[in-house]
C-alpha positions as CSV (number, residue, x, y, z in Angstrom):
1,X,0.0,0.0,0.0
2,X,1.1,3.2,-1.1
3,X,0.0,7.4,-0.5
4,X,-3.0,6.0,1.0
5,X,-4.5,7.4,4.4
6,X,-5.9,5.9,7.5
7,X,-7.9,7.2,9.9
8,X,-7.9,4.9,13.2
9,X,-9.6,6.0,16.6
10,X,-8.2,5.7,19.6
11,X,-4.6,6.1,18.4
12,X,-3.0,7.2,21.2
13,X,-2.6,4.2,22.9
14,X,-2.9,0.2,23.1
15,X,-4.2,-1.5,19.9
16,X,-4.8,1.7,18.0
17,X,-1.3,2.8,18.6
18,X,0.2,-0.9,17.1
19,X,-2.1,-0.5,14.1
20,X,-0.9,3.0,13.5
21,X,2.7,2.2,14.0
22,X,2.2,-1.0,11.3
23,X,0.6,0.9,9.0
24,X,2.7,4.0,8.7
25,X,6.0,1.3,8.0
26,X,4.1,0.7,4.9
27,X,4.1,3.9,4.1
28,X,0.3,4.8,5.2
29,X,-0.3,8.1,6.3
30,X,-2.0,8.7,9.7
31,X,-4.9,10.2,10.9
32,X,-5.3,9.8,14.6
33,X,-7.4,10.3,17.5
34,X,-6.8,10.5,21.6
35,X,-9.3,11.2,24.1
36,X,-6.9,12.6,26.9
37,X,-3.6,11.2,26.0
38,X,-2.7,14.2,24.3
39,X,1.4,13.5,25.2
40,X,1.0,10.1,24.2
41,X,-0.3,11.2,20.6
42,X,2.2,13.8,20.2
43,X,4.5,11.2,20.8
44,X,3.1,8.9,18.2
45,X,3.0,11.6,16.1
46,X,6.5,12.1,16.2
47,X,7.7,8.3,16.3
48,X,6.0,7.5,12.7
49,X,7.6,11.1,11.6
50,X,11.1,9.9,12.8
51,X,11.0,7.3,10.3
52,X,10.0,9.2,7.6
53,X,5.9,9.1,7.9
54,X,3.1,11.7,8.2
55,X,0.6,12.0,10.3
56,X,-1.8,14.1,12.2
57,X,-3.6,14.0,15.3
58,X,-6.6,15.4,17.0
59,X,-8.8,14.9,19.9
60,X,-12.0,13.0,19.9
61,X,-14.7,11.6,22.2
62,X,-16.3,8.9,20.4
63,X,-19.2,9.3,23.1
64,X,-19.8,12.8,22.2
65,X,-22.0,12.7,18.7
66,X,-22.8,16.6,18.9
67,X,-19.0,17.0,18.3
68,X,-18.6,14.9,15.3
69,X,-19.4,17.7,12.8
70,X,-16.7,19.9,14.1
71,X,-14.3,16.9,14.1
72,X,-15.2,16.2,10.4
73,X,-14.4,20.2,10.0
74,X,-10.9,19.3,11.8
75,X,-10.1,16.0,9.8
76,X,-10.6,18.2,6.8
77,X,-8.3,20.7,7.7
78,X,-5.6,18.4,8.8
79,X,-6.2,16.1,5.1
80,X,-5.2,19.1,3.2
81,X,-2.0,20.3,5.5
82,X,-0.6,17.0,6.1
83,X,-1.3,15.6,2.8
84,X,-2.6,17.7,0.6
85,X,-5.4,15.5,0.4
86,X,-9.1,16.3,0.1
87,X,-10.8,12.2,1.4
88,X,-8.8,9.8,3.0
89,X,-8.6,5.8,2.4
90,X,-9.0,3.7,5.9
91,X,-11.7,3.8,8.4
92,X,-10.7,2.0,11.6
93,X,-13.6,2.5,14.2
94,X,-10.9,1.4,17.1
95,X,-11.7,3.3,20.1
96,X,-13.2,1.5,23.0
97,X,-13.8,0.7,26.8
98,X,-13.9,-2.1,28.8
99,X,-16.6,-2.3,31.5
100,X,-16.3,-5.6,33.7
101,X,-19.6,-6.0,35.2
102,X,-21.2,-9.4,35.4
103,X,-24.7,-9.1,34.2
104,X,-26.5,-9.0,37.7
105,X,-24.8,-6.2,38.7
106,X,-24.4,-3.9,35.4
107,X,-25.9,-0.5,36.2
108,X,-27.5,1.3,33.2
109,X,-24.8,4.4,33.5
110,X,-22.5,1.2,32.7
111,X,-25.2,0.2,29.6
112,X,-25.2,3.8,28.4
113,X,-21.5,4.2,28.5
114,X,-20.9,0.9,26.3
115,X,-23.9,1.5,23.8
116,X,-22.5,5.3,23.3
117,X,-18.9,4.4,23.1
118,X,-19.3,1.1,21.4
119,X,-22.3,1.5,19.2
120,X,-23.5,4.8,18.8
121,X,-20.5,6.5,18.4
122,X,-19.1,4.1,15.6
123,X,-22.4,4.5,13.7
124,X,-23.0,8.3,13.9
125,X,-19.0,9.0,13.3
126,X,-18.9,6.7,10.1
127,X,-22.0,8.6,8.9
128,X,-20.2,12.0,9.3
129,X,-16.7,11.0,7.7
130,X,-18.5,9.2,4.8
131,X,-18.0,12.1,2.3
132,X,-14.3,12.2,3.2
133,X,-13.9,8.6,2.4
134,X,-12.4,7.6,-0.9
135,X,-14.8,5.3,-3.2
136,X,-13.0,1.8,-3.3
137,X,-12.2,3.0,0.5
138,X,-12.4,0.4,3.8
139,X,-13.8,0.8,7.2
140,X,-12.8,-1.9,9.5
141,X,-15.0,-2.3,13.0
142,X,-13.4,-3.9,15.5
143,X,-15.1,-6.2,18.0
144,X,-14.2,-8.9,20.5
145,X,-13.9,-12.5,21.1
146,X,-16.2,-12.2,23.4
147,X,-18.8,-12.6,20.6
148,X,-18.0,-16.1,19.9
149,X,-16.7,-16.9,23.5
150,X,-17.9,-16.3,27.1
151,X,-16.2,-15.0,30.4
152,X,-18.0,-13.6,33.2
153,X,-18.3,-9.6,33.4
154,X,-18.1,-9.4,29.9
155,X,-21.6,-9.6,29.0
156,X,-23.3,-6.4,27.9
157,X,-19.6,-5.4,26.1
158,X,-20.1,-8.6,24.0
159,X,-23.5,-7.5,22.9
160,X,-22.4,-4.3,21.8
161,X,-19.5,-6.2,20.2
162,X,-22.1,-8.5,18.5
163,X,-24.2,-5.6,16.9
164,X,-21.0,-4.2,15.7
165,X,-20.5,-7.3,13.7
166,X,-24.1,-7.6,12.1
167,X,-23.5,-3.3,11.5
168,X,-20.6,-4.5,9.4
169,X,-22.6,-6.9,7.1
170,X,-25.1,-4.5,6.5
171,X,-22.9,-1.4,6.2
172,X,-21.5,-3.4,3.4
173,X,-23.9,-4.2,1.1
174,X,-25.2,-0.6,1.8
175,X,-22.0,1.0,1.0
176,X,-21.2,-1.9,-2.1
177,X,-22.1,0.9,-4.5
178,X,-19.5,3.3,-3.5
179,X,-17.2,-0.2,-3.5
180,X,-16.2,0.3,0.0
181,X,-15.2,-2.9,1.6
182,X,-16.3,-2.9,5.4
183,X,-15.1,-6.0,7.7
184,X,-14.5,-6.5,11.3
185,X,-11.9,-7.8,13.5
186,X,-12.7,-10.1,16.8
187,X,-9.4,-10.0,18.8
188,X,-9.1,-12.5,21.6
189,X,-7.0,-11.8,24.8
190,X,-4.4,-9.7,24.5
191,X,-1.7,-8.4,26.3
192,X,-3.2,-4.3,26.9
193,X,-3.9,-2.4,29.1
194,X,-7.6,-3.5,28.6
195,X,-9.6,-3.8,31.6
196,X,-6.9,-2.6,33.9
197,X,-3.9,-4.3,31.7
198,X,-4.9,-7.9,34.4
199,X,-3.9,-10.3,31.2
200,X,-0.8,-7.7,30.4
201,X,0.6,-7.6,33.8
202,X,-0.6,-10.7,36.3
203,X,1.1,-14.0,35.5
204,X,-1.2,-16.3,36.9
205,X,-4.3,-14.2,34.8
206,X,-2.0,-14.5,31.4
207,X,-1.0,-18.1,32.3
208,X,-4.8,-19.3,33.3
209,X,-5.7,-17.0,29.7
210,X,-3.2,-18.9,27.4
211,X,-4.1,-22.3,28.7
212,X,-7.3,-22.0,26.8
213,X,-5.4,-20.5,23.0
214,X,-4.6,-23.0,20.8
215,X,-1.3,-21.1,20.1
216,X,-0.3,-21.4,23.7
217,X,0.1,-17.9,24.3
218,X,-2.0,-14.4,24.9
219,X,-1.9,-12.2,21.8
220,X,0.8,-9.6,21.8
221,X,-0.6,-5.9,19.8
222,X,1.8,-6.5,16.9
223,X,0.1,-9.9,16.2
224,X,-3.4,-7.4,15.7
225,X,-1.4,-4.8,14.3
226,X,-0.2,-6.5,11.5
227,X,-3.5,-8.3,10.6
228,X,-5.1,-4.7,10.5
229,X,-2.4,-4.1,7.7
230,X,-3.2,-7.1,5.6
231,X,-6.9,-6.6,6.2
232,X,-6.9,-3.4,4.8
233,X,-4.3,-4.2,1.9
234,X,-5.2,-4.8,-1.7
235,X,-4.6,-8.7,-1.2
236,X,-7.4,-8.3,1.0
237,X,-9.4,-6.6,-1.5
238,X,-12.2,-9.0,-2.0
239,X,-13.0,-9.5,1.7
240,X,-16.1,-8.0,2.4
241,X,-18.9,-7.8,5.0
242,X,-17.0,-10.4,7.7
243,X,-15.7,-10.7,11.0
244,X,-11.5,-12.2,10.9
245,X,-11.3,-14.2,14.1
246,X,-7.6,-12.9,15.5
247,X,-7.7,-14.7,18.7
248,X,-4.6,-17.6,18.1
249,X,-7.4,-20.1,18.9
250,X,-8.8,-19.2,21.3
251,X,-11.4,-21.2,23.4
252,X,-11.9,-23.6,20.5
């Protein structure tokens, strides 16, 4: 891939950071969005410029629909000063939480916060940056594991997950006619700061976690990072409306 853009939210840290790191080695330009981690995107920002990429970033909260408009304004402005571009090429609806709650106990300031974040901000936020896509573009949604597998706490964040992968389907047959492929990406466990970083940073939660992956291990970022880059590449060009398991096996 080649002078083509991405735009990937929640770039500042975690997954989004590993995807935007990948991409910019191939010579993808980045658009990127933090929440507060404004020092953490500046540093980003310069890391992929250090070795010879572009990028931009800006502040978002995916949570915040009435602020989409302006962000659209602000992704504009930073198309045509970083790249002289007027639409860019990638579409990574990234940016996420993690509520642990078992169902009994989730509260519905817990449900509200997932559905905006999760759900509602994906949807509304696609619908404003779809003129700034490029035709024979690709959005890629990401959801979880959890939609195919269970763990207790986890249950209204899979749902969300879940409508996120049906959203893909329809969003491309929808959008078939502007030839923008959509997919989705279910990670598995990985080692994040996710949920307080407990399969990152305890032993006996990484080593109880990889007991059940086929691979014998907890993902690592670069292992989603560099299926984000293939996804989106032109080999990948004919996958469309689908969900890539990227879990190493996991709970087979």
């Amino acid at each position: 891939m080649t002078e083509k853009i991405a735009l990937i939210t929640g770039a500042s840290r975690g997954l989004g950071r590993n995807m935007a790191l990948h991409l910019a080695e191939r010579g993808v330009g980045i658009v990127g969005t933090y929440r507060t981690g404004a020092t953490e995107a500046k540093a980003l920002k310069e890391e992929i410029e250090a070795k010879g990429g572009k990028a931009a970033m800006l502040p978002l909260n995916v949570d915040d629909t009435a602020g989409f408009a302006a962000f659209a304004e602000a992704v504009s402005g930073a198309l045509k000063e970083t790249f002289d571009r007027e639409r860019f090429d990638f579409l990574v609806n990234n940016a996420g939480i993690g509520i642990r709650a078992n169902f009994v106990d989730t509260t519905e300031v817990q449900f509200d916060a997932l559905v905006a974040t999760h759900l509602r901000g994906p949807i509304f936020l696609t619908q404003k940056l779809l003129p700034l896509i490029e035709d024979d573009g690709r959005i890629l949604n990401v959801s979880s594991g959890f939609v195919r597998f269970t763990l207790p706490g986890y249950s209204v964040y899979a749902a969300m997950k879940a409508a996120v992968e049906v959203l893909t389907r329809f969003m491309a047959v929808e959008l078939g006619a502007r030839r923008i492929r959509v997919n989705a990406i279910a990670p598995g466990a990985i080692a994040t700061d996710f949920a307080g970083g407990a399969v990152r940073d305890n032993k006996a939660v990484n080593a109880f976690v990889a007991q059940g992956i086929a691979l014998g291990r907890v993902g690592l970022p670069d292992d989603i990072g560099g299926a984000v880059t293939a996804i989106l590449s032109d080999d990948m060009g004919w996958a469309n409306g689908t969900s890539f398991d990227i879990s190493g096996g996991q709970m087979l």
